[in-house]
C-alpha positions as CSV (number, residue, x, y, z in Angstrom):
1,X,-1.3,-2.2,-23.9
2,X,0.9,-4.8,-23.0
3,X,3.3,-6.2,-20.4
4,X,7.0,-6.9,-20.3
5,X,9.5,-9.4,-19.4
6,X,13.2,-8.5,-18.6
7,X,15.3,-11.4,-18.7
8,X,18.8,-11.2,-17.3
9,X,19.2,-7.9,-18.3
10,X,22.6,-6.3,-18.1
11,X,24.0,-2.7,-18.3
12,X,27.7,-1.7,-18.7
13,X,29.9,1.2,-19.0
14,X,33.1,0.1,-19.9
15,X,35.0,-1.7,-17.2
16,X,32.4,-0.1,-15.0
17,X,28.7,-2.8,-14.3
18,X,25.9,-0.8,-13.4
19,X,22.9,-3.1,-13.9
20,X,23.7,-6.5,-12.9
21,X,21.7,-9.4,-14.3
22,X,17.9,-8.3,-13.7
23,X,14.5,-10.4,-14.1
24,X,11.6,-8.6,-14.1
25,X,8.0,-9.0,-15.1
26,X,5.7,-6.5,-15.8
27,X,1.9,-7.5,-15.9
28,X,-0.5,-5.7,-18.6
29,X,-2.0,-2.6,-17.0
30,X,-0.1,-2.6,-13.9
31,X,1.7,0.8,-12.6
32,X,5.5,0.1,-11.3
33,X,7.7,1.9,-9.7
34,X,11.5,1.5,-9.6
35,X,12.3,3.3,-6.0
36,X,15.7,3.5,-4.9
37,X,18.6,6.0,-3.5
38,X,20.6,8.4,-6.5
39,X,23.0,6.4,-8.4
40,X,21.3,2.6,-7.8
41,X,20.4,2.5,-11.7
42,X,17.0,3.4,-11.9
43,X,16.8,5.7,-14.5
44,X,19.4,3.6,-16.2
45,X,17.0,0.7,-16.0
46,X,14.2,2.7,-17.5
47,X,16.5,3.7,-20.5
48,X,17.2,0.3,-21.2
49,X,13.3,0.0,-21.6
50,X,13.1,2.9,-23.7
51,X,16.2,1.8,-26.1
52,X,18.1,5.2,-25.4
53,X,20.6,2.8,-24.0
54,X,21.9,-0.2,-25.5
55,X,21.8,-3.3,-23.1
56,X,25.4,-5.5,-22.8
57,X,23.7,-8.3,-22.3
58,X,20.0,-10.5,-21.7
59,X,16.6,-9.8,-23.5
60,X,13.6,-7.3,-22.8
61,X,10.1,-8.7,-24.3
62,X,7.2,-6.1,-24.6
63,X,4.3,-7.9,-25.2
64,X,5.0,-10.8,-27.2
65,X,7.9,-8.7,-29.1
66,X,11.4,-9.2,-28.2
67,X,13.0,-5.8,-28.3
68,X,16.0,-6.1,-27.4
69,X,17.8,-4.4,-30.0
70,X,14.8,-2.7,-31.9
71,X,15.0,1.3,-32.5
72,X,13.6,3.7,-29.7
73,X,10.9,4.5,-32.2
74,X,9.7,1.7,-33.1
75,X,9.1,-0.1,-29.3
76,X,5.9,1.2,-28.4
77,X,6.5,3.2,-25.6
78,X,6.7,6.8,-24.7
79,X,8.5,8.8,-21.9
80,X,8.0,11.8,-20.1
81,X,10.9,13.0,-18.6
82,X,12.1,15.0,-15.2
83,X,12.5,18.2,-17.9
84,X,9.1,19.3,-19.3
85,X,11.4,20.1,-22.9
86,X,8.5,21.6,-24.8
87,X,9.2,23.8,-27.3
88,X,8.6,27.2,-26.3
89,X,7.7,28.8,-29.6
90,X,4.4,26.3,-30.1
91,X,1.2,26.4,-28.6
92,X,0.0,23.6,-26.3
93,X,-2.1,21.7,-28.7
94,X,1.3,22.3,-31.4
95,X,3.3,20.5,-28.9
96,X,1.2,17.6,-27.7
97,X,0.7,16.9,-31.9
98,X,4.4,17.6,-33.6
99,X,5.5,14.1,-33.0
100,X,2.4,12.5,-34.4
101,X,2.8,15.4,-37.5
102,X,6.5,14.4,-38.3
103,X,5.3,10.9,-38.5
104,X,2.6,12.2,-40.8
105,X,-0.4,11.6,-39.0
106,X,-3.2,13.3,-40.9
107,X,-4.0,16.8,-39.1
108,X,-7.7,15.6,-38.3
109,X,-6.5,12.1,-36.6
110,X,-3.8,14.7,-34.6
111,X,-6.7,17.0,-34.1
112,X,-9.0,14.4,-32.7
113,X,-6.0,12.7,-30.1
114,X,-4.7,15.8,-29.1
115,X,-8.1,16.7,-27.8
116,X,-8.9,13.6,-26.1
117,X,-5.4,13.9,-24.6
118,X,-7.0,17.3,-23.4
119,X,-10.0,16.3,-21.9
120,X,-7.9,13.4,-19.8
121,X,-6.2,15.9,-18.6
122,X,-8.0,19.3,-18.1
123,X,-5.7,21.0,-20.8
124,X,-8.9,22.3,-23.1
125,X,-8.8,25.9,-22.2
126,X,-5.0,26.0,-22.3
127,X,-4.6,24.3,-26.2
128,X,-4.0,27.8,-27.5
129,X,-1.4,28.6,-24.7
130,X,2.6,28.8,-24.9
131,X,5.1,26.8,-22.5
132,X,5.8,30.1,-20.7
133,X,2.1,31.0,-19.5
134,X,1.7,27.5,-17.9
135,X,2.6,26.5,-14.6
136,X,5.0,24.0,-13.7
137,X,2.2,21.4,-13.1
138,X,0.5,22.4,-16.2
139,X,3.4,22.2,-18.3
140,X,4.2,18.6,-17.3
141,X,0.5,17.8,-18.1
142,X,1.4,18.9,-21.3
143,X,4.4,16.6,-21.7
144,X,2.3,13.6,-20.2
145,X,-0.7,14.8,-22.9
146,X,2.4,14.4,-25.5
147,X,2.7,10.8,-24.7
148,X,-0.4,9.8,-24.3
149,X,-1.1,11.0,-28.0
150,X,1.3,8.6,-29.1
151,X,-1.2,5.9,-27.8
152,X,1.7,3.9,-26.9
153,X,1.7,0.2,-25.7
154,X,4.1,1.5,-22.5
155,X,4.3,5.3,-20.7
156,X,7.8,5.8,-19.2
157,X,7.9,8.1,-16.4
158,X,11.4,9.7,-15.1
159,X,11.6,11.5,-12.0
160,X,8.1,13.6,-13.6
161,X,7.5,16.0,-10.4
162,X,11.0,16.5,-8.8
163,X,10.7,20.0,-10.7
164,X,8.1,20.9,-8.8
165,X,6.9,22.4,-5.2
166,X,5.5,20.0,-2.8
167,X,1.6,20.7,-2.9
168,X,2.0,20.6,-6.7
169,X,3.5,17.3,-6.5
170,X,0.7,15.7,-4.7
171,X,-1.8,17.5,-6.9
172,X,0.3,15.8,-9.9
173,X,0.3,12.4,-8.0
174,X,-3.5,12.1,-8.2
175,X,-3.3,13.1,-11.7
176,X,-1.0,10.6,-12.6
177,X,-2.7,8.1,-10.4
178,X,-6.4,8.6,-11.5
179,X,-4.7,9.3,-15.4
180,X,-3.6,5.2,-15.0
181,X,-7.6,4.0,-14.0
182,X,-8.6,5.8,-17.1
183,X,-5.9,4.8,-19.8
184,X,-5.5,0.9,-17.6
185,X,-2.1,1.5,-19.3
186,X,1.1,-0.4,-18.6
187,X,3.8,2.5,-16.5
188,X,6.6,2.6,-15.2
189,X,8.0,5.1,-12.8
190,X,11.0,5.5,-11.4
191,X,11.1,8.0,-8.4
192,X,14.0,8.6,-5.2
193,X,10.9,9.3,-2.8
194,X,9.6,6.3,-1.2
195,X,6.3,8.2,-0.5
196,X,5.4,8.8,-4.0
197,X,6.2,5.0,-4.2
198,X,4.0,3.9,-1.6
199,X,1.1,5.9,-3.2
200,X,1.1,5.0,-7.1
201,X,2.1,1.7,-7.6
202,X,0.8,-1.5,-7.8
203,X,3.9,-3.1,-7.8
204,X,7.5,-1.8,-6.2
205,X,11.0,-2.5,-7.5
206,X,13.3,-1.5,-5.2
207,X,16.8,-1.1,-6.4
208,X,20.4,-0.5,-4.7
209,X,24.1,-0.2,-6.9
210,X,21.8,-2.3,-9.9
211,X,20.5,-5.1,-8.2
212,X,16.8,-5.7,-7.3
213,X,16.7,-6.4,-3.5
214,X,12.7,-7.2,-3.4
215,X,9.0,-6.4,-5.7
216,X,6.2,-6.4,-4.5
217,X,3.2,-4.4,-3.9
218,X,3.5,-1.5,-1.0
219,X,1.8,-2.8,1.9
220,X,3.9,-6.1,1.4
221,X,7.1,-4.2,1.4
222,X,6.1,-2.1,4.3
223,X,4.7,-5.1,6.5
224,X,7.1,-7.9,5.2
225,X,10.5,-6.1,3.9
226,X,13.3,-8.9,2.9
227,X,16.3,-6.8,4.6
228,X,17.7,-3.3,6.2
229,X,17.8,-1.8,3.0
230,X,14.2,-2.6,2.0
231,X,12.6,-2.1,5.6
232,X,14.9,1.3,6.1
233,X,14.1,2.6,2.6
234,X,10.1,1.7,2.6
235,X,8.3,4.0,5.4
236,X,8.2,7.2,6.3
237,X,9.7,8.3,9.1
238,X,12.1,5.2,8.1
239,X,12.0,2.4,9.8
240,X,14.5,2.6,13.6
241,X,17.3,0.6,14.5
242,X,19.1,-1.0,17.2
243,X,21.6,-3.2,18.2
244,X,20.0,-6.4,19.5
245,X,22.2,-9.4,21.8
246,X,21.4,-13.3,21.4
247,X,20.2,-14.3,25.1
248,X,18.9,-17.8,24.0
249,X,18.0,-19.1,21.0
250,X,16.5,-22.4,19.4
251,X,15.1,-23.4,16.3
252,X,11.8,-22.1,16.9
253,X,11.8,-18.7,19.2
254,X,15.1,-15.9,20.0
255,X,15.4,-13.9,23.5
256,X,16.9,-10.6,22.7
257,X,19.0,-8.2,24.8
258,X,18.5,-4.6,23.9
259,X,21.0,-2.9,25.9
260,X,21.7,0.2,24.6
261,X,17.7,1.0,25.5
262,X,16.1,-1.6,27.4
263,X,16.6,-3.6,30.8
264,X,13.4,-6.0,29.3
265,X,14.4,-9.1,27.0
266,X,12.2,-9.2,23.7
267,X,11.7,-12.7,22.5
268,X,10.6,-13.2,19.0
269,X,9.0,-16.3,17.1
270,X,11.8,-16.5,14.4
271,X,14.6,-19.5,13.8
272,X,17.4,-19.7,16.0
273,X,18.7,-22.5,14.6
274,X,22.3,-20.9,13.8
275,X,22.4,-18.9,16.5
276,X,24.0,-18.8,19.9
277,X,24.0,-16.5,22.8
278,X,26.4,-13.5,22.5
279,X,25.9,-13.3,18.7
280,X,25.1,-10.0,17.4
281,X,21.7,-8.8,15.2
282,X,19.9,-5.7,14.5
283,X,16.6,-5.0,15.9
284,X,14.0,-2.9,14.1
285,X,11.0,-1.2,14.7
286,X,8.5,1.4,12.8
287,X,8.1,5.0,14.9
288,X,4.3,4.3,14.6
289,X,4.6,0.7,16.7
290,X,6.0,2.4,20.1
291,X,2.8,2.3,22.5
292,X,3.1,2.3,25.9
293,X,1.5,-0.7,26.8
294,X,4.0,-2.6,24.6
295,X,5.8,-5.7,26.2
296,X,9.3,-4.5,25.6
297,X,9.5,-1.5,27.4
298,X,12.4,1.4,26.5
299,X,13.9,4.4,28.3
300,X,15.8,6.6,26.5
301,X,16.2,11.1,26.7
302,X,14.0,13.0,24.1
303,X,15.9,15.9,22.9
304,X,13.6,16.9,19.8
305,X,10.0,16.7,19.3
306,X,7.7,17.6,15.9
307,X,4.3,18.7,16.7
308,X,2.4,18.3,13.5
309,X,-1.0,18.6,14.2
310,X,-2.4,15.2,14.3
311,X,0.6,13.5,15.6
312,X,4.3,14.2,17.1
313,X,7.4,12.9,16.7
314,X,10.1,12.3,19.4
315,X,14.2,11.6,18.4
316,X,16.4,10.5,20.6
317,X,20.0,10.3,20.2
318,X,19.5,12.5,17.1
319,X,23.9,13.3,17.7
320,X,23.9,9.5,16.4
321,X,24.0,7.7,12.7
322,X,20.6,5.8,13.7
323,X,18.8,9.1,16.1
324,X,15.3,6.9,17.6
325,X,12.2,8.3,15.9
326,X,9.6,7.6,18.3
327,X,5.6,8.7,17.3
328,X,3.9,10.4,20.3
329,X,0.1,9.7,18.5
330,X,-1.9,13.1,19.9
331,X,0.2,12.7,22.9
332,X,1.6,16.4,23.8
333,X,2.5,15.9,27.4
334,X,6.0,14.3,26.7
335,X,8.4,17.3,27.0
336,X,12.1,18.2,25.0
337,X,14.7,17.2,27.7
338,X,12.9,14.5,29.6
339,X,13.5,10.6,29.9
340,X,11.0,8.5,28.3
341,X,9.6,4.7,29.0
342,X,8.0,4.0,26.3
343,X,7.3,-0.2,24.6
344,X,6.8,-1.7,21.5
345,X,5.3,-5.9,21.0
346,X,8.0,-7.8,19.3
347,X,5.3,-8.9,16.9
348,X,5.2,-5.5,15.3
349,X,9.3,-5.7,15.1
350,X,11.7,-7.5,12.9
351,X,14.8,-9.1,13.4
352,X,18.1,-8.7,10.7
353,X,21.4,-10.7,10.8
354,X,23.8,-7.8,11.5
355,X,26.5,-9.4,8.7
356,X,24.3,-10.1,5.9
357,X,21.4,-7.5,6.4
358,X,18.9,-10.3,5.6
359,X,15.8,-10.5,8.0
360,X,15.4,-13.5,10.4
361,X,12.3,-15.4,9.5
């Protein structure tokens, strides 16, 4: 297996930029997931690995190889793509080995990987199968089972499981996750849901209109985001929002107004240095960091709640373009229709410059 190094890598369609001048590295072994909203160039990015698009400009190493311009073929890696695209007329086994066969593989060498490829991933009683007796799940094992055959240096995962229904998806997670212990392969997986972000990778590249706005592993993009768009995006329920006023600042500590909620000034232990009273900033805060013994204390009117079992969700001005998500815990007293005081500790909260988006540090 190896790693890879993207070096001002640039993507164009015509007059039209869509990937703009990234740097990436890529450790051997390690699983990482490009996370982003439709259209932020993603997938684009991932074809660009794979060679089924052309790059306008910069260099992509994999391993020690620059291949930059070298045939999809002849790169190392494989994908497995959001369609399953096996070929219906074959048998499970036939379409986890016709690659290796066109590349004339001796049939007991396909044999022998197609069953390994098997065992990894449960297929053995299915080899004799076709496409249309396997269920969604299974048939994407089969497509994974056609990659891994290829015993490439790279796996290339688009969008795998949006085809399928949601306790399927987090049966294929697991897979997926446990298949990357056993192979300690170098992946890459590029996925719109945040969730199945937060649970598979090692490292997160989180993208918007083909720009990288900050990698790192999970937990550090949950607990230390760079901006909105990182702290909004990472988290589920995302991340809340509100308008914040400068009160007093100095280069060491900011006083906070929040007066669309609060009467109680939050101060924070950020820079103030180029700021001045009245200036505005956005304040945000994670549903799960309301308590009601917080030091900033809110009131606002709860006019839905989710019960979900274990815990309950409260929104507030959901008529709005930023409703208040608010998690209840096991609380089930608080009621649809009824004000609620609730706080939060400003060291569980983040402050953004409301021009720039950039977090206050």
């Amino acid at each position: 297996m190896s790693g890879l190094e993207l070096t001002s890598v640039k993507k164009s369609f015509g007059d039209i930029d869509v990937i703009h001048g990234v740097d990436l590295s890529i450790d051997d072994g390690e699983f990482v997931v490009f996370v982003g909203p439709s259209g932020c160039g993603k997938s684009t990015l991932l074809r660009l690995v794979a060679g089924l698009e052309e790059t306008t400009s910069g260099t992509l190493q994999i391993g020690s190889r620059d291949v930059t311009h070298v045939d999809p073929s002849e790169r190392g890696v494989a994908m497995v793509f959001q369609s399953y695209a096996l070929y219906p007329h074959m048998s499970v086994a036939e379409n986890m080995g016709f690659g290796l066969k066109m590349n004339g593989v001796a049939k007991q060498e396909v044999d022998d990987r197609v069953g390994k490829a098997a065992e990894i991933l449960h297929l053995g009683p299915l080899l004799e199968r076709k496409p249309k007796q396997l269920s969604g799940g299974q048939r994407q094992r089969v497509a994974i089972g056609r990659s891994i055959v290829r015993q490439p240096q790279v796996f290339l995962f688009d969008e795998p499981l949006s085809n399928l229904d949601a306790e399927l998806r987090v049966q294929m997670r697991l897979e997926i996750a446990k298949l990357h212990k056993d192979l300690s392969a170098t992946m890459i997986y590029v996925t719109h849901d945040q969730v199945e972000a937060m649970t598979l990778a090692d490292k997160i590249v989180v993208l918007r209109a083909g720009r990288i706005e900050q990698v790192g592993s999970p937990i550090h993009l949950y607990d230390d985001p760079d901006n909105i768009f990182v702290a909004g995006f990472i988290g589920s329920p995302r991340m809340n929002f509100m308008n914040a006023i400068v009160q007093d600042a100095s280069p060491t500590s900011l006083t906070v107004a929040i007066p669309d909620y609060s009467q109680t000034p939050a101060k924070f232990a950020v820079s103030g240095a180029n700021l001045k009273s009245g200036d505005e900033l956005v304040l945000g805060i994670r549903p799960e960091h309301f308590r009601p013994d917080g030091d900033v204390k809110i009131t606002t009117n709860i006019d839905v709640i989710e019960n979900l079992g274990g815990t309950s969700y409260a929104y507030s001005r959901s008529d709005e373009a930023e409703p208040l998500t608010i998690d209840l815990k096991e609380d089930r007293s608080i009621n649809e229709g009824q004000a609620l005081t609730i706080g939060f500790n400003a060291t569980s909260a983040f402050l953004f410059d409301k021009q720039s988006e950039k977090r206050l540090r």
